[in-house]
N, C-alpha and C positions, 0 to 999 in steps of 0.2 A: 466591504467586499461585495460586489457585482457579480451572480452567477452568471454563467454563458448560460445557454437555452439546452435544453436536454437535450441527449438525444435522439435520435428514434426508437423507437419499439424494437425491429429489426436489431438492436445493436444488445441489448439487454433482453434475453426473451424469456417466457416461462414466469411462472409462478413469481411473486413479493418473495423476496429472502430477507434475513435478518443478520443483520453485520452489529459485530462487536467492537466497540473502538474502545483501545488499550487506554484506559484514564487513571492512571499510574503519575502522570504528570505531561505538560507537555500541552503542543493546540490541538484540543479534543474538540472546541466547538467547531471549530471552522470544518473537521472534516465530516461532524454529523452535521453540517449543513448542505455539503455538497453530495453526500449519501442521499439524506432526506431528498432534496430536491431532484434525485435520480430517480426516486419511489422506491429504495428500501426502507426499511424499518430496520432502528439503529440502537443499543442498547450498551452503556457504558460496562466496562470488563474491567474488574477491581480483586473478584477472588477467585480462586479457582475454579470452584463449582459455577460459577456463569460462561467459562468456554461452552459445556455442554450444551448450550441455549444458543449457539451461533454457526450459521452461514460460512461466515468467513472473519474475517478480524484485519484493523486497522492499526498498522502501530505508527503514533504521531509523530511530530519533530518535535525537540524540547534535548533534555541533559541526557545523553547516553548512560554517562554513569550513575545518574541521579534516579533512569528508570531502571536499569540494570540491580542496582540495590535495594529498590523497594519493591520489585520485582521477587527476591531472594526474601525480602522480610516479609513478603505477602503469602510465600509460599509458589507465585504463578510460574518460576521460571522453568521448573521442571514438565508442567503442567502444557505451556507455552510450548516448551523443544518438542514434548511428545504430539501435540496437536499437531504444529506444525510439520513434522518429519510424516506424520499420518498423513498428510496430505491435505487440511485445512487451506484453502485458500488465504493468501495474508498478502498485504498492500503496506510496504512501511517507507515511509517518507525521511528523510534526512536524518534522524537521530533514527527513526525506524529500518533504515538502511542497516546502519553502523550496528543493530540488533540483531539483523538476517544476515549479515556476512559469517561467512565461515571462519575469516582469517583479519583478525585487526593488527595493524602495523605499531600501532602508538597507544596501545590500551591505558586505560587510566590502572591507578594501583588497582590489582585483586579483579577490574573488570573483565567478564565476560560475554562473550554472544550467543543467541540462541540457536542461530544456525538456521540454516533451510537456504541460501541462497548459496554458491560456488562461487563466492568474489572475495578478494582482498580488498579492505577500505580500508585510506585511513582517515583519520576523524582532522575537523575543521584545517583541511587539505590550503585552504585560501587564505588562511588568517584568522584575524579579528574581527567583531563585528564587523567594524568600520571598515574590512574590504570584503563585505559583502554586495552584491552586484546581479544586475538582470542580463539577461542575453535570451537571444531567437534560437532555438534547436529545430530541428529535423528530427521528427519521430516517423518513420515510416510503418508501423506498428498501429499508430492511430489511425490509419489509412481502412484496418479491417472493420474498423465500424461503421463503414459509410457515411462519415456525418466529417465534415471542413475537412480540410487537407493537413501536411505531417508537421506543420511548422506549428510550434507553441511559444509564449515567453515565460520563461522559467525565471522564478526568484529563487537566487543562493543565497542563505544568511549559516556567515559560519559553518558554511556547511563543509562534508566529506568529499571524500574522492576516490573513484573504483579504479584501481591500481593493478589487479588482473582480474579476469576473467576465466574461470576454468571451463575445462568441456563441458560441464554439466550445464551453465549458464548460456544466454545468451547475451550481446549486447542490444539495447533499446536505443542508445542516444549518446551523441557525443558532442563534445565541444569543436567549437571550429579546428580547433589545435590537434584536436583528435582523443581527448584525453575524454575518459567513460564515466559518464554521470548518472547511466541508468539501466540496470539488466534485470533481467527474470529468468524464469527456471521452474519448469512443472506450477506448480501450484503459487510461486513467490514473486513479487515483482518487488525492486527496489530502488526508491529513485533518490538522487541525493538534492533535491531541488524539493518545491513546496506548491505544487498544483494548488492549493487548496485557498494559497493568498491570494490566486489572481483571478480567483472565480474559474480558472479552467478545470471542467470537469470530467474530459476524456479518459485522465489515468485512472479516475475512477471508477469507468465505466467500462473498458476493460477490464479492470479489475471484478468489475459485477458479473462482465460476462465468464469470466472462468468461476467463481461464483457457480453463478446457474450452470454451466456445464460440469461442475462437480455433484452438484447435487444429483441431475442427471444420469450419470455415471449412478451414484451411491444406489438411486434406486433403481439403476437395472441391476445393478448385479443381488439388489434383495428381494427378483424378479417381480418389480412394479413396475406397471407402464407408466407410470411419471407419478414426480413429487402429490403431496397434498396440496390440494386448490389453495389458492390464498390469491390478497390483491394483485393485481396485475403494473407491474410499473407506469405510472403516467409521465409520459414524456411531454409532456406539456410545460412550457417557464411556468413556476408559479407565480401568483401576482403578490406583488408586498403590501 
């Protein structure tokens, strides 16, 4: 995997945050690599007591029912709904969709979601591996960070599909067809696609920016004029 180039300062601002990516199962490297290379500080999230240590939280692609159950045997799922319903920032990528929807169409036995997002999904919406497939979208949403323009190419493997939309949601992206691959909502973004395979790093940087506007937020209203100093993101490529 080939990172894109960061991207500016302007687009991620304020203080180094620390993001937890849900390593429960699932591709945990690939997205603390496109974290890391943003300038957060990234820290694997296994039990409960490490939510309180994070920013914001990253839930992978991998088996919906596979994290959903270990999820329950770890104790995080309750842990998880309340963070996230408090308003935690959370980024969940194609199995991490099918986690944040409100409403699943095709649940496995006994499976559950954790919620925070207003969308029906249902799960591997395409198939089988094997019709798995890339295509160009239109994000008009990447456009607020001043960095390239709204077109990405997104990889579907097995992936879901957002089926409605409710008011509380918005939509982010759609297929030519029209059909909804990607929305958010307050605090949640969810994509049914895998930024992370193809080195593009905008959904994630979005993502950091609500991130830092939370934090933000948390410390005016515990009347600070801003977070604790800490490193400053470098938008610089790194060099391999």
């Amino acid at each position: 995997m080939t990172l894109a180039p960061a991207v500016p300062d302007s687009a991620v601002p304020g203080t180094a945050v620390r993001i937890g990516v849900l390593s429960l199962q699932g591709d945990v490297r690939e997205h603390v690599a496109v974290l890391e290379h943003l300038g957060a500080e990234t820290v694997t999230v296994r039990r409960p007591g490490e939510l309180a240590a994070v920013d914001g939280l990253v839930i992978p692609g991998g088996e919906s029912t596979v994290i959903d159950r270990l999820a329950r045997l770890t104790g995080l799922r309750e842990p998880l709904r309340d963070a996230i319903a408090g308003g935690l920032p959370v980024l969940g990528t194609c199995a991490g969709l099918i986690l944040l929807a409100e409403r699943l169409r095709d649940a496995g036995p006994g499976q559950e979601t954790i919620g925070g997002l207003d969308v029906t999904v249902r799960r591997n919406a395409f198939g089988r591996q094997a019709e798995s497939f890339e295509t160009d979208l239109v994000v008009p949403a990447l456009e607020e960070l001043g960095s390239g323009g709204p077109t990405v190419r997104a990889v579907f493997l097995r992936a879901p599909l957002i089926e409605e939309v409710g008011p509380a949601a918005e939509v982010l992206a759609t297929l030519p067809d029209g059909r909804v691959v990607a929305a958010r909502q307050r605090n949640a973004i969810g994509l049914a696609f895998h930024p992370e395979s193809t080195g593009e790093n905008r959904f994630h940087a979005l993502f950091l920016r609500s991130v830092h506007e939370h934090r933000l937020a948390r410390a005016a209203r515990r009347g600070l004029s801003r977070p604790a100093a800490g490193r400053s993101p470098d938008p610089r490529p790194r060099q391999p």
